[in-house]
N, C-alpha and C positions, 0 to 999 in steps of 0.2 A: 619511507613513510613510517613512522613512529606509533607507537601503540598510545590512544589515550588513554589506556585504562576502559572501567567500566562505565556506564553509560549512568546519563542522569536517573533514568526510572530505577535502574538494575541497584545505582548508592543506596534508592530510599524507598526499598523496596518494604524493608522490613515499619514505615511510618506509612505506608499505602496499608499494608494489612491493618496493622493496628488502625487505622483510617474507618476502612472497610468495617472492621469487626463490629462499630460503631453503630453502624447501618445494618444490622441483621439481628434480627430477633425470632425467636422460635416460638411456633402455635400450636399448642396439643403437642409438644416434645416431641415431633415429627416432620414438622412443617415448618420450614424458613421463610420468614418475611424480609425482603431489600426494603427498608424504609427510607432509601435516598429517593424512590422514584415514586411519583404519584399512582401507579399501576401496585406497585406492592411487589413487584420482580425488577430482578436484575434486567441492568442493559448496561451497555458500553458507555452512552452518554450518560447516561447519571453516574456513574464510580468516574468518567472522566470530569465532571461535571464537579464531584465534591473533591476532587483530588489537587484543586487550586491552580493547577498548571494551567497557564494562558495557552490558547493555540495557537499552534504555529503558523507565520504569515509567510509568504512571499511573494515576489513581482505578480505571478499568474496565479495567484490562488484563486481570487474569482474565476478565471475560466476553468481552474481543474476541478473548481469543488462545485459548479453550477446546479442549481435545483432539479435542473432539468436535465441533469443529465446522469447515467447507469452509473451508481459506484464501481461497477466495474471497471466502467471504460477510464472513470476517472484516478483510479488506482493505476491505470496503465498508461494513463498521461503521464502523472507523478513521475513514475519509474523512468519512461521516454524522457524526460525532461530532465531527470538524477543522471544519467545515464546507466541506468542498473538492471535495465529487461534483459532477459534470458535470453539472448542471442547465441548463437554458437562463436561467438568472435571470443566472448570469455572465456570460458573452457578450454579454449584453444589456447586462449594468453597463459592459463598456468598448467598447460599440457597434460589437461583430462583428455581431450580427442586430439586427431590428430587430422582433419578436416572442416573446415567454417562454411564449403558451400548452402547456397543459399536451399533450405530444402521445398519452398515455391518454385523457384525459377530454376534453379541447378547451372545459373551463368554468371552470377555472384556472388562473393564475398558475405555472409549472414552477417551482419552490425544494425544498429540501428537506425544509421544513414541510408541503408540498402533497404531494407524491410520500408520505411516509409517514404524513399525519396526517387529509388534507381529501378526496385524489380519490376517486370512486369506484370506480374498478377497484382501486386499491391495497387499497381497502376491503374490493372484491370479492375479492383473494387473499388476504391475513389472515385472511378468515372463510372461506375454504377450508384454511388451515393448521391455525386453532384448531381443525377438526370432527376432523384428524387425530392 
């Protein structure tokens, strides 16, 4: 697999700042104002917001990015779904460790098929979710 190079955000990194600079203004030469957001500070969604970049779509975006549901848990859909959660299966593929067991169960393989599909503690909390 081939190196693409640098990444979209990382080419146009140096027209994001100058971007940014745009939106900040100083009060009493001490005090910065974000004038991208209605608040008057910085957030994430407003510099992504002025930064013109459409968001990214894909098949299950609705279910991972749900209103209702913990950015976290939906950060670790994402990754589940990339396949890029921190299993010990990685580590192992480029021989940081030198054992993948499962560290719930200790009778499997750590991947992400095992963590969500095969162990049995995992098993054991899904079926305490579903009773809820």
């Amino acid at each position: 697999m081939g190196d693409s190079g640098p990444s979209y955000g990382f080419r146009h990194l140096e027209a994001y700042k100058n971007m940014a600079l745009l939106h900040i203004t100083t009060y009493d030469n001490h005090k910065w104002i974000w004038t991208a957001s209605s608040l008057r500070i910085f957030t994430f969604t407003s510099a992504w917001n002025i930064s013109g970049i459409p968001s990214p779509s894909f098949a299950l975006s609705e279910v991972v990015w749900c209103q209702t549901t913990c950015p976290k848990i939906s950060c670790c859909l994402l990754r589940a779904l990339s396949n890029r959660l921190l299993t010990k299966s990685r580590p192992l593929k480029f021989g940081i460790i030198d054992n993948d067991d499962c560290v719930l169960c200790n009778t499997g393989l750590e991947s992400i098929e095992h963590l969500f599909f095969s162990c049995e503690y995992s098993a054991y909390i899904w079926s305490i979710y579903r009773l809820k």
